[in-house]
Legacy VTK file of the C-alpha trace (Angstrom):
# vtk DataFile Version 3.0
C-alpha trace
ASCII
DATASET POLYDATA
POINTS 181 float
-39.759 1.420 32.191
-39.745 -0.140 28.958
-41.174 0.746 26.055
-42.178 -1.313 22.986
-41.455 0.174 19.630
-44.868 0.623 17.784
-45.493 -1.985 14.970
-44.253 -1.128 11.707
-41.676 1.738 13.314
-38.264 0.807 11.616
-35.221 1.056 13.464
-32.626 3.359 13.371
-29.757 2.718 11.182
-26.932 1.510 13.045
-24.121 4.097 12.661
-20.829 3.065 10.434
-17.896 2.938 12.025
-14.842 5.040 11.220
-11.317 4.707 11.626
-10.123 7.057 14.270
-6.467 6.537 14.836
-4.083 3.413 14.274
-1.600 3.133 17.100
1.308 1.100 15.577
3.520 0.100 12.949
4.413 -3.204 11.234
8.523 -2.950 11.032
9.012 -6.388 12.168
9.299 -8.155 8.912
9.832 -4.853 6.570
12.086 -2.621 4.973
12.517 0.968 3.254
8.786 1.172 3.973
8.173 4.773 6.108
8.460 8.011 3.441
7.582 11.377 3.622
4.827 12.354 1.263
5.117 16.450 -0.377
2.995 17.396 2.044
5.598 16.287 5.111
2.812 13.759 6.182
5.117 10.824 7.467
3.721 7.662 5.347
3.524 4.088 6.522
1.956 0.432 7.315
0.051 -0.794 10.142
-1.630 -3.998 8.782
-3.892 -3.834 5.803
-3.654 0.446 6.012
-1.417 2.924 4.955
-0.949 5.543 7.645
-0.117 9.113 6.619
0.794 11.136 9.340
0.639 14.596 9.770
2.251 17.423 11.803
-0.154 19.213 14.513
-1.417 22.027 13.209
-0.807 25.361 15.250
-2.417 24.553 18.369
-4.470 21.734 17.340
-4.009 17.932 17.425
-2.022 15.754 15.390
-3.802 14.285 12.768
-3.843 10.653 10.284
-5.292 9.708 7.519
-5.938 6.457 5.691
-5.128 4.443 2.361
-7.939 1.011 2.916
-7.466 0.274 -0.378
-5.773 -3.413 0.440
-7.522 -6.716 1.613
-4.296 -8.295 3.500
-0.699 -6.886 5.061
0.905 -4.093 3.125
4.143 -5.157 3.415
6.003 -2.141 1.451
5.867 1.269 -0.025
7.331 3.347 -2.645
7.146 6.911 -2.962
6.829 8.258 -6.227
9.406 11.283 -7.862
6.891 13.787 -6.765
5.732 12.880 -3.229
2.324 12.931 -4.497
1.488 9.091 -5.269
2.835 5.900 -3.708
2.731 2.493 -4.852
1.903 -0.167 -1.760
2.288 -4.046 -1.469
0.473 -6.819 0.635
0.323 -10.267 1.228
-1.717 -12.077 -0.746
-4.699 -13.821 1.072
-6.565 -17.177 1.021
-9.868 -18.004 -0.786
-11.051 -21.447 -0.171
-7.829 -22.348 0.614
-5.654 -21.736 -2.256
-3.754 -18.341 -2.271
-4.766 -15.165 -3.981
-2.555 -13.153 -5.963
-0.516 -10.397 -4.090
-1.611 -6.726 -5.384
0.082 -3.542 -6.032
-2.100 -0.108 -5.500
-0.874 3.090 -6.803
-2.608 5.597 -5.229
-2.647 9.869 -4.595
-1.479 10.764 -1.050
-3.393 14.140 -1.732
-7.327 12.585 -2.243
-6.169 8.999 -1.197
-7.955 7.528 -4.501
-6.362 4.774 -6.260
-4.857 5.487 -9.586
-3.600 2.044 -10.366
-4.121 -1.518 -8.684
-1.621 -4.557 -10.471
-1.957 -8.316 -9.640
-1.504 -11.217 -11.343
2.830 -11.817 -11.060
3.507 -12.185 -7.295
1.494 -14.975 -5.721
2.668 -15.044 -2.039
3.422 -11.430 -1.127
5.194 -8.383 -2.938
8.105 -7.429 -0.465
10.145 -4.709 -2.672
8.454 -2.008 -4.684
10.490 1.445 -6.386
9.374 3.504 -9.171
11.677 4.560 -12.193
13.587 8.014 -11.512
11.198 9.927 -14.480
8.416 8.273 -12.265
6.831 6.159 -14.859
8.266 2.729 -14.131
7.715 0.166 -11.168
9.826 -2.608 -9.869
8.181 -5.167 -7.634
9.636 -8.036 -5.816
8.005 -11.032 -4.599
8.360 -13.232 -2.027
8.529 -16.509 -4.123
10.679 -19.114 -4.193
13.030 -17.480 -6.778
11.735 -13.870 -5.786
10.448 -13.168 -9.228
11.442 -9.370 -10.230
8.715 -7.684 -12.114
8.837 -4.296 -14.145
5.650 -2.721 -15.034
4.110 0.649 -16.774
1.851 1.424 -13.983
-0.025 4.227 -15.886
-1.244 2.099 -18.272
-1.321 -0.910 -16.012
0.921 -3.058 -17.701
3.683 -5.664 -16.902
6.565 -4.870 -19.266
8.558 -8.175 -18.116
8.567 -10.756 -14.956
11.481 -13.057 -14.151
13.185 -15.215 -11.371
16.109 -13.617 -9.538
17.728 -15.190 -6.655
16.602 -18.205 -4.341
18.269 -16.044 -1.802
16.020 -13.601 0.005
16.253 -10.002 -1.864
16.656 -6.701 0.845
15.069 -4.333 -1.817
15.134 -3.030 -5.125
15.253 0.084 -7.110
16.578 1.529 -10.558
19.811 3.294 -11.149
19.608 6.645 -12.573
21.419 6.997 -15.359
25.117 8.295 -15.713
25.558 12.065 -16.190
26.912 13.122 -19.886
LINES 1 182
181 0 1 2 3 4 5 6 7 8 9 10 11 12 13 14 15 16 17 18 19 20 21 22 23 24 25 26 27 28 29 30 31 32 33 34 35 36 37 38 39 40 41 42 43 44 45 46 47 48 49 50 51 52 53 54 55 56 57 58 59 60 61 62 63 64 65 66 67 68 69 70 71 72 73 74 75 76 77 78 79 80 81 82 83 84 85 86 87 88 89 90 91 92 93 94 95 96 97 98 99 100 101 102 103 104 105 106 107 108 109 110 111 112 113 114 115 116 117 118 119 120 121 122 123 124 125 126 127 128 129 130 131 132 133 134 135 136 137 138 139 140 141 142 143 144 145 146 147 148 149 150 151 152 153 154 155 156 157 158 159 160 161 162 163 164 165 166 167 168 169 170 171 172 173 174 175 176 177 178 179 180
């Protein structure tokens, strides 16, 4: 039968819940967003988390791991030069009723911390994202109604320049590497 916990006897702590496994990807409405990361884990979006994949290892079960870092749909990646960091872009999200700005995270595939987080260009949702070839440049593209274009120095988390492009929707961006000699 029942029995009545004793007065003053706290109860347990409830236990946290954990991601397990995210069956899924969100494709629908994306582009150039599934990369490889050094490590051959394959790296993409399923709502507001970054998957990263990994090969089974010998005789075991696959396994994933998570980026949480974002608070809405990432809607693209980037993979850096190395394969070691990525830069990720969401929708942004409404607080008492009036949108939030979109957000960039830069973040390390290997320990999943964030390294950089940029806001305050793309108010809607950041659709395009490449870095520079040396690695130390990023391009983001919004989804606004001129699809403002912004170039920051994500190290030291700062925009270098923001302007309009195109009222027509942009497919992507990325920087040309420069001519040989």
């Amino acid at each position: 039968g029942f029995v009545p916990r004793p007065a003053g006897l706290a109860s347990p702590p409830l236990p946290v819940p954990r991601l397990a496994w995210v069956h899924g990807y969100r494709g629908h409405d994306c582009r150039n967003n599934v990369h490889f990361s050094a490590s051959g884990d394959a790296v993409y979006p399923a709502a507001a988390v970054v998957v990263l994949a990994g090969p089974a290892p010998e005789g075991g079960r696959r396994r994933q791991r998570f980026y949480t870092g974002h608070s809405d749909d990432v809607l693209c990646l980037a993979r850096h030069p190395t394969g070691l960091l990525f830069a990720s872009g969401q929708k942004s999200f409404l607080r008492k009723g009036a949108a939030a700005a979109a957000c960039i995270h830069v973040w390390d595939s290997s320990d999943l911390c964030t390294r950089a987080r940029l806001t305050g260009v793309h108010a809607f949702a950041i659709v395009g994202l490449a870095f520079s070839p040396d690695g130390g440049k990023l391009i983001s593209c919004g989804v606004d109604d001129l699809h403002t274009i912004a170039i920051w120095d994500w190290k030291n988390k700062t925009l270098l320049v923001a302007a309009p492009s195109s009222p027509r929707p942009l497919y992507g961006v990325a920087f040309l590497s420069p001519p040989p000699p």
